[in-house]
C-alpha positions as CSV (number, residue, x, y, z in Angstrom):
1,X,-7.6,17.3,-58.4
2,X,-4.8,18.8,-56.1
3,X,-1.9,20.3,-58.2
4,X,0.9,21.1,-56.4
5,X,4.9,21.9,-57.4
6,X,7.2,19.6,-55.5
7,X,10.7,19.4,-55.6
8,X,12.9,15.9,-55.7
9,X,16.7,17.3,-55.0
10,X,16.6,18.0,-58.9
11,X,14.3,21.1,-59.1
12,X,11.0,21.9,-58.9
13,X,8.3,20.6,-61.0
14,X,4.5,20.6,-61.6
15,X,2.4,17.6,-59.9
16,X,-0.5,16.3,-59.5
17,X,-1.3,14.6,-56.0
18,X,-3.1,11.3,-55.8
19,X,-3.9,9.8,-52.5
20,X,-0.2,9.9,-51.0
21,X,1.7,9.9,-54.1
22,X,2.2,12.8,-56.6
23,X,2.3,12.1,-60.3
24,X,4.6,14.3,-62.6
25,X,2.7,16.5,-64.4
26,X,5.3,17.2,-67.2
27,X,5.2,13.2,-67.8
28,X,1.5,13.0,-67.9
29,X,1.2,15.7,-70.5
30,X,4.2,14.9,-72.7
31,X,5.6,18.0,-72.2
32,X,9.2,18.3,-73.8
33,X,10.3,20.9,-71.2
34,X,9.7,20.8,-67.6
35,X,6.9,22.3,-66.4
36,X,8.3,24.0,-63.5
37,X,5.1,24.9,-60.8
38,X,1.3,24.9,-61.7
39,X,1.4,28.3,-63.3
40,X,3.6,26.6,-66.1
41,X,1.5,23.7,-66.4
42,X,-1.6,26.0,-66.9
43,X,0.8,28.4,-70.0
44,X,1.2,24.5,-71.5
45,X,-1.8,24.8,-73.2
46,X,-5.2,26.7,-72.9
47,X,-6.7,22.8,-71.7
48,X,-3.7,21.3,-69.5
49,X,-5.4,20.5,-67.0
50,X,-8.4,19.0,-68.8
51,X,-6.2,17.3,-70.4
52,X,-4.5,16.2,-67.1
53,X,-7.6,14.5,-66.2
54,X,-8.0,13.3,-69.5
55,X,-4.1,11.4,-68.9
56,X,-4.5,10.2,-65.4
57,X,-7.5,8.0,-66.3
58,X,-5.6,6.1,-69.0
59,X,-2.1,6.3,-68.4
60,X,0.1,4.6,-66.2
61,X,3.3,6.5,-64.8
62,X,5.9,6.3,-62.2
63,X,4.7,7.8,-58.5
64,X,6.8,9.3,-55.9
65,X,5.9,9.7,-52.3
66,X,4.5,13.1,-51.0
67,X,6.7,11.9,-47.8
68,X,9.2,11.7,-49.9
69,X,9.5,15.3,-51.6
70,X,9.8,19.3,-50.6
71,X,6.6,20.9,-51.6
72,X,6.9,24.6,-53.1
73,X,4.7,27.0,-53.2
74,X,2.0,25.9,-56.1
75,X,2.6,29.2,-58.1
76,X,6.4,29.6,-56.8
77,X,5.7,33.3,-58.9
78,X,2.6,34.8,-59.5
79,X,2.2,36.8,-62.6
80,X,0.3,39.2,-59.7
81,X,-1.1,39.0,-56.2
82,X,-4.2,40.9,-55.8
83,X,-5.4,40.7,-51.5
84,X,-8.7,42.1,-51.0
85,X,-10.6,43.0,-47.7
86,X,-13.7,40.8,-48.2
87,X,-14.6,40.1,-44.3
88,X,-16.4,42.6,-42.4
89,X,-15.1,41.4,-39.1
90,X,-11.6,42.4,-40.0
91,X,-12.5,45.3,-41.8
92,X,-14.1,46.7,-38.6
93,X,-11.9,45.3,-36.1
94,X,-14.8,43.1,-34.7
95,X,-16.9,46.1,-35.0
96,X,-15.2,48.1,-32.6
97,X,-13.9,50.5,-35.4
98,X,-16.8,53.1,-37.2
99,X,-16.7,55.1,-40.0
100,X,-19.5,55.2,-42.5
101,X,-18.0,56.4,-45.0
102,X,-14.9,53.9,-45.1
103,X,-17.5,51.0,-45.0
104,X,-19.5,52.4,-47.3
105,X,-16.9,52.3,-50.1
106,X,-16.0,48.4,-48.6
107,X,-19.8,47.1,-49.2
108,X,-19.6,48.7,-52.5
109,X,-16.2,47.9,-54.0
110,X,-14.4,44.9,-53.9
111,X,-11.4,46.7,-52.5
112,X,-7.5,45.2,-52.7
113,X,-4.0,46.4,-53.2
114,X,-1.1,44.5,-55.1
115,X,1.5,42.7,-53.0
116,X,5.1,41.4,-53.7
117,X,5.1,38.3,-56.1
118,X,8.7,37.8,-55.5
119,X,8.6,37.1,-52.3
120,X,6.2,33.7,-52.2
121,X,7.1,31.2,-49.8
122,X,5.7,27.7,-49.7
123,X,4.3,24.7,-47.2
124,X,7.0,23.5,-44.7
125,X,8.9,26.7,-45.5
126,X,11.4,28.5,-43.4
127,X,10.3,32.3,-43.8
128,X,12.4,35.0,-42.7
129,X,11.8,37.5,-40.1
130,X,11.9,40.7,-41.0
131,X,14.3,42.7,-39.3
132,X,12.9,46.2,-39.7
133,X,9.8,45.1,-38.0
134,X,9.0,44.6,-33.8
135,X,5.5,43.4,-34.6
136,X,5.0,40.7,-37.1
137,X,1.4,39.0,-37.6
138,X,0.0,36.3,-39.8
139,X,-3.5,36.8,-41.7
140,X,-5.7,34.1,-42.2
141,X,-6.8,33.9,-46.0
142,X,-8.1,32.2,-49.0
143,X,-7.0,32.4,-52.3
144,X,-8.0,31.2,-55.7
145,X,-6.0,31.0,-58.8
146,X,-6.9,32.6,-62.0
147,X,-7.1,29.3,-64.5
148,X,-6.5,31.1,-68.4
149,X,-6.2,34.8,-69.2
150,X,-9.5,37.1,-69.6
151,X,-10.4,41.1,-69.5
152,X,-13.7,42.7,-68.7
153,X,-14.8,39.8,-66.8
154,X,-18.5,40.1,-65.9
155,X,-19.4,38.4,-62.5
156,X,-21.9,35.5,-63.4
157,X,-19.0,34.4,-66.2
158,X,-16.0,34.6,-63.7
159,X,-16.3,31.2,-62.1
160,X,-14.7,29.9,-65.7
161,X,-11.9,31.4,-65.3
162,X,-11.3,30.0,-61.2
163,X,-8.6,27.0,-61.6
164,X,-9.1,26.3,-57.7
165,X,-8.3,27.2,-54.5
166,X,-5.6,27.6,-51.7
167,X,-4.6,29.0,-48.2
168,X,-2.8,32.4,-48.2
169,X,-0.9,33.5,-45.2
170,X,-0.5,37.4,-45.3
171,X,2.8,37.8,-43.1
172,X,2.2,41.8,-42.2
173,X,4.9,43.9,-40.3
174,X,1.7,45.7,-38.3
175,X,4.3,48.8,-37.0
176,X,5.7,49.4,-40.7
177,X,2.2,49.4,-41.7
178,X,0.4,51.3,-39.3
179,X,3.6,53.9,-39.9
180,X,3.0,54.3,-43.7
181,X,-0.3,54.2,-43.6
182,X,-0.9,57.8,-42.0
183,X,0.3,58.8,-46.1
184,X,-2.7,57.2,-47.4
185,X,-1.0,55.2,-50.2
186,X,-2.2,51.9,-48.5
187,X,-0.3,48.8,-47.8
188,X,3.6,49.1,-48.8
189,X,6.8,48.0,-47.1
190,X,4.7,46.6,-44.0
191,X,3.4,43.7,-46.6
192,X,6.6,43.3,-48.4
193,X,8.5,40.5,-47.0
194,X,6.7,37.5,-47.6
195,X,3.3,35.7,-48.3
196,X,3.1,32.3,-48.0
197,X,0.6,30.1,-50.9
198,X,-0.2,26.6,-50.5
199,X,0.0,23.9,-49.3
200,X,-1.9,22.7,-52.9
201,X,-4.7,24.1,-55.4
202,X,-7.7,22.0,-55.0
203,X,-9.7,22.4,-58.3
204,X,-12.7,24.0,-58.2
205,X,-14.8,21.1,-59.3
206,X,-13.1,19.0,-55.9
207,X,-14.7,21.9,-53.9
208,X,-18.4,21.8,-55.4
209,X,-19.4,20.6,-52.1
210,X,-18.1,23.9,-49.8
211,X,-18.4,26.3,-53.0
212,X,-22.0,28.1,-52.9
213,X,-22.8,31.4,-54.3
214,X,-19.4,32.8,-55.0
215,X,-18.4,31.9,-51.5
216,X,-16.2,29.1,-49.8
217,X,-18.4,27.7,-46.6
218,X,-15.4,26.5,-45.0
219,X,-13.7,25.9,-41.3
220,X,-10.7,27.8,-40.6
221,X,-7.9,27.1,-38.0
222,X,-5.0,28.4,-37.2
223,X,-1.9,27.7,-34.6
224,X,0.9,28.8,-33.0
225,X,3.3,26.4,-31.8
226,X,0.4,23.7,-31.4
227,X,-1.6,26.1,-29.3
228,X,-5.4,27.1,-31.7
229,X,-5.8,31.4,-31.6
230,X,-8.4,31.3,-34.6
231,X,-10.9,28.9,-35.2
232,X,-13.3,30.8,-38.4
233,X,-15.7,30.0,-41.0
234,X,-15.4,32.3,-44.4
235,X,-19.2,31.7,-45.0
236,X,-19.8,35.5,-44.9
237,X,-17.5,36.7,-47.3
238,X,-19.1,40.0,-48.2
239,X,-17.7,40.0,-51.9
240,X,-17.9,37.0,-53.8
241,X,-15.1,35.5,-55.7
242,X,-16.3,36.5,-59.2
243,X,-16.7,40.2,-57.9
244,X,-13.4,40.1,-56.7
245,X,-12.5,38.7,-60.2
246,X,-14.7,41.2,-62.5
247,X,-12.9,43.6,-60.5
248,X,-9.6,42.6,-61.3
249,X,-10.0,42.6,-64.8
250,X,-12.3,45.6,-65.1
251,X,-10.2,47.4,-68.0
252,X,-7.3,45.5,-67.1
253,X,-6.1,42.0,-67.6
254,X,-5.6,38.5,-65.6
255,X,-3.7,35.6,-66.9
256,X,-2.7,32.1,-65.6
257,X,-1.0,31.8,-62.4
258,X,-2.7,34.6,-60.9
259,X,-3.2,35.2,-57.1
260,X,-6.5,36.4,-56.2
261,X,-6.5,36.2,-52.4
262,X,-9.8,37.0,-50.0
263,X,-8.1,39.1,-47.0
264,X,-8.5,37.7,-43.5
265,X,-11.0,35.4,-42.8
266,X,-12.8,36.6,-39.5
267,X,-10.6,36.3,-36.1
268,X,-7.8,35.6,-38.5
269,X,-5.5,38.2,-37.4
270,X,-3.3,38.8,-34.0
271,X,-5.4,41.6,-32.6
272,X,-8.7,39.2,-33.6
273,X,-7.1,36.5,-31.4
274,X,-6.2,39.2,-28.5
275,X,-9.8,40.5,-28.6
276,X,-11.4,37.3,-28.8
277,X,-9.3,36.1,-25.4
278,X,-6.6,33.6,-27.2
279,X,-3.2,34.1,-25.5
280,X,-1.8,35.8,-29.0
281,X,0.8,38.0,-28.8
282,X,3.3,39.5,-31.4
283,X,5.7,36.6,-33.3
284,X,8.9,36.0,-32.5
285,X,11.5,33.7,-34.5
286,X,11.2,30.6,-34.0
287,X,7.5,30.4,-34.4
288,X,5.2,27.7,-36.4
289,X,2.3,28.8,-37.6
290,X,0.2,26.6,-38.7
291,X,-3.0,27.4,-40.9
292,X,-6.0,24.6,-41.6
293,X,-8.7,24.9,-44.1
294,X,-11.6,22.4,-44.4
295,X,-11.3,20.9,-48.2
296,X,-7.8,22.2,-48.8
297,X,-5.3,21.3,-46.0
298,X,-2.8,23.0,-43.8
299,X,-0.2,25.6,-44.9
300,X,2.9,25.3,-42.3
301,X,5.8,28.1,-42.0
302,X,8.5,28.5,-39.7
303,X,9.8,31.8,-38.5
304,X,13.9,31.9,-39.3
305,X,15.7,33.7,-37.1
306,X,16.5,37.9,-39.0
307,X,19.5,38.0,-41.3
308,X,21.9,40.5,-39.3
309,X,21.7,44.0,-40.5
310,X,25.3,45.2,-41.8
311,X,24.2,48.7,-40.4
312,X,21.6,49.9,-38.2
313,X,18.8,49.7,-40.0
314,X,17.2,53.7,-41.3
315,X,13.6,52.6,-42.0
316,X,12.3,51.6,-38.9
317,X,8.7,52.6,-37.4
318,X,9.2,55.4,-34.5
319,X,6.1,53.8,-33.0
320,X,4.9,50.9,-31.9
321,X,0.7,49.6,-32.3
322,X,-0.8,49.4,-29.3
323,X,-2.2,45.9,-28.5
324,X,-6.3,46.1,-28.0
325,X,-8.1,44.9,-24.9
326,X,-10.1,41.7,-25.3
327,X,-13.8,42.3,-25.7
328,X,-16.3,42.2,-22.7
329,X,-18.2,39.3,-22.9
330,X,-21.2,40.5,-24.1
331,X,-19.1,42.1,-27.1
332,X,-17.8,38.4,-27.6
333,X,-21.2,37.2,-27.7
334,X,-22.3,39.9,-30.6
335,X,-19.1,39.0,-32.5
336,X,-19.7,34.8,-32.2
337,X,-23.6,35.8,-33.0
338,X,-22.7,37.8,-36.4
339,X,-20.3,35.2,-37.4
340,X,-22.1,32.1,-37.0
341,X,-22.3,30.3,-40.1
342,X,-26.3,28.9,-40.7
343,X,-27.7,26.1,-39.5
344,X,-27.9,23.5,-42.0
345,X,-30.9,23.2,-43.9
346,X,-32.7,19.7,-42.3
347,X,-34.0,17.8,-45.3
């Protein structure tokens, strides 16, 4: 199944898409009050959604054009959103970055930091640009959702508790970031402005075919304005899903609706693009980007134009990051080597 939150002029609600129509999840279930986005539908009942299936294949009830509706973000706000750095390319800057002992905590730790859930944009959606920042880049991501609530989660259990999948966009103020980050706290006000989830959650059970070991063996693409400046496959995810789960909810605590996203996907980030030769460059308002997974679908923002500031604005970074210089091409050729998914096995 796809479940999605859509919104008819009257407010949004929980859906469930079938072919080109969506079916009303609230209706389907009997639910006496709306069911408001997929993180609703799942606090319903510990079995919604089996019970969703269990609906669709014996009830009959009105459709309404996906053509016809506003899609929201799926979980329009996450109980938490947990981004992780699972992909050694982007951990190492396409291996131009060492330090052994940074990537030696990486390979051992499924590492992540907590981002804003408040600030959750959805497909189609115009998302602001930040006005404190002079370098604002995407990041190319996969997230799944956390299906019912759990603690101490070993690994080899975790897939239980994965409703499904989506596309996480990481929008990243790279100057705020780079500024803050010479404290050591990790990722702050340079990641606070927006994410954007969607443009669905495919169930994990519709993505048998690209789920194997933990890991999602999918295509990646992403554009700006039309023109491709990432094409990736998150085959070598170094962490698997249930680690990043157990993880999480080592003596702590996930629930339903939340966001456990991947970090970027290989080539999935501005610099990734530079060094890889795409004509990438900072974004500017006005900019679509436009991000394509195989199995789930494409997750679409605009860049709105900065609210005006009703002062000059105090925190600002002094600094700007320096672009880097695309690789050589035998550098290329390592990167494109190492990041290869296999070759299919030949029956």
């Amino acid at each position: 199944m796809k479940l999605l939150t859509y919104d008819i002029g009257t407010g949004p609600r929980a859906g469930v898409l079938d072919g080109s129509d969506i079916l009303d999840a609230t209706t389907l279930l009997g639910a006496t009050n709306t069911l408001r986005d997929v993180r609703a539908l799942l606090e319903f009942a510990p079995t919604a959604v089996e019970q969703l299936r269990e609906t669709l294949r014996r009830v009959t009830v009105p459709r309404v054009a996906l053509a016809d509706v506003k899609l929201r973000a799926p979980i329009l706000q996450p109980p938490t959103v947990r981004d992780y750095i699972a992909f050694e390319e982007h951990a190492t800057g396409q291996w131009t970055r060492s330090d052994n002992q940074r990537m030696e905590v990486w390979a051992r730790l499924p590492i992540f930091y907590f981002s804003n859930p408040l600030r959750i944009f959805g497909p189609d959606e115009d998302v602001p640009f930040p006005a404190a920042t002079k370098q604002l880049d995407y990041e190319c991501e996969l997230a799944t959702i956390v299906e019912r609530e759990g603690s101490n989660i070993l690994e080899p259990a975790a897939d239980d508790y994965i409703l499904g999948f989506t596309i996480f966009n990481d929008w990243s103020c790279r100057d705020l970031q780079f500024d803050e980050s010479a404290f050591g706290l990790g990722p702050a006000k340079g990641k606070d402005s927006a994410s954007s989830l969607g443009p669905w959650i495919v169930t994990r059970d519709e993505m048998a075919p690209y789920y194997r070991n933990g890991k999602l063996h999918v295509q990646c693409t992403l554009r700006v304005n039309g023109v491709v400046w990432m094409e990736g496959n998150a085959w070598n995810m170094h962490h698997t899903f249930g680690a990043m789960i157990e993880r999480a909810a080592q003596d702590s605590r996930i629930v339903p609706g939340d966001v456990i996203a991947t970090g970027t996907v290989g080539g999935g980030s501005i610099s990734e693009a530079v060094r890889k030769g795409y004509p990438a460059r900072w974004l500017q308002p006005g900019d679509v980007v436009e991000i394509e997974v195989e199995g789930i679908g494409t997750l679409r923002n605009r860049l709105a134009t900065p609210r005006s500031a009703q002062q000059p604005l105090r925190f600002t970074a002094p600094n700007q990051r320096a672009m880097p210089e695309p690789l050589s091409a035998e550098e290329l050729q390592r990167v494109r080597e190492r990041t290869a998914p296999p070759a299919p096995v030949q029956p």
